[in-house]
C-alpha positions in Angstrom: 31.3 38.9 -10.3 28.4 36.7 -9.6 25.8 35.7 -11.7 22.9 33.0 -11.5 20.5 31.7 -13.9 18.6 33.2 -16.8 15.6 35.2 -16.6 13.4 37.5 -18.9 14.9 38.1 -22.4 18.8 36.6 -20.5 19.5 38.7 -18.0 20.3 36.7 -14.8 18.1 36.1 -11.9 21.0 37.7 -9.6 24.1 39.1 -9.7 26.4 39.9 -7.1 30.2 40.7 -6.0 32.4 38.8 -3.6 35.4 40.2 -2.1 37.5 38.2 0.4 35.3 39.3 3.6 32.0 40.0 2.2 29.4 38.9 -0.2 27.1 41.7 -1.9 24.2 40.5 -4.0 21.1 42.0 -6.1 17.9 39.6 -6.7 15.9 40.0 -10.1 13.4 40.8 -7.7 15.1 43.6 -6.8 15.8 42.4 -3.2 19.3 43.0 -1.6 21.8 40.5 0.4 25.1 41.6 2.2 26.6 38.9 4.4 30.1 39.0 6.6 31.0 36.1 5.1 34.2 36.2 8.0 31.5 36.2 10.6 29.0 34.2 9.0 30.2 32.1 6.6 27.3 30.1 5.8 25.4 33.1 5.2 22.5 32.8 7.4 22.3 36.4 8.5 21.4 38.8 5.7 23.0 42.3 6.8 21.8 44.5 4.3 20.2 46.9 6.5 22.5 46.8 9.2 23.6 50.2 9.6 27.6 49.2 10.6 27.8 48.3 6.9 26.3 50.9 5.0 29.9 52.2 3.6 30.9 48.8 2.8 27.7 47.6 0.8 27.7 51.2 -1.0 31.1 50.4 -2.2 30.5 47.2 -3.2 27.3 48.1 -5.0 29.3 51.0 -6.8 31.4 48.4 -8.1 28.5 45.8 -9.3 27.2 48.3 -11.4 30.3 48.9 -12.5 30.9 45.4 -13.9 27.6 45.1 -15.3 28.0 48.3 -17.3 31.5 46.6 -18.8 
């Protein structure tokens, strides 16, 4: 699990999961990132709505929420 700064009341800014191939992040602003981070490893190319990933960023925000819950 990822987190970043401290925002209203401490919650963080962001939050966000890596696993060894991807990179799944939520913004406090409630904005989204998903990056191949075997493709793009600099992470220039937000994929969030890429359709080709869909199954991938469901499960990986399945298991954010999951950790945040703990």
């Amino acid at each position: 699990m990822i987190e970043h700064g401290r925002g209203w009341m401490g919650a963080p800014t962001s939050s966000g999961v890596r696993a060894v191939k991807y990179k799944y992040v939520e913004l406090g602003s409630g904005e989204r990132e998903f990056y191949n981070l075997a493709l793009d490893p600099f992470e220039l190319t937000n994929q969030i709505n890429n359709p080709a990933y869909a199954t991938v960023i469901s499960q990986l925000a399945d298991h954010l929420k999951g950790l945040k819950s703990e």
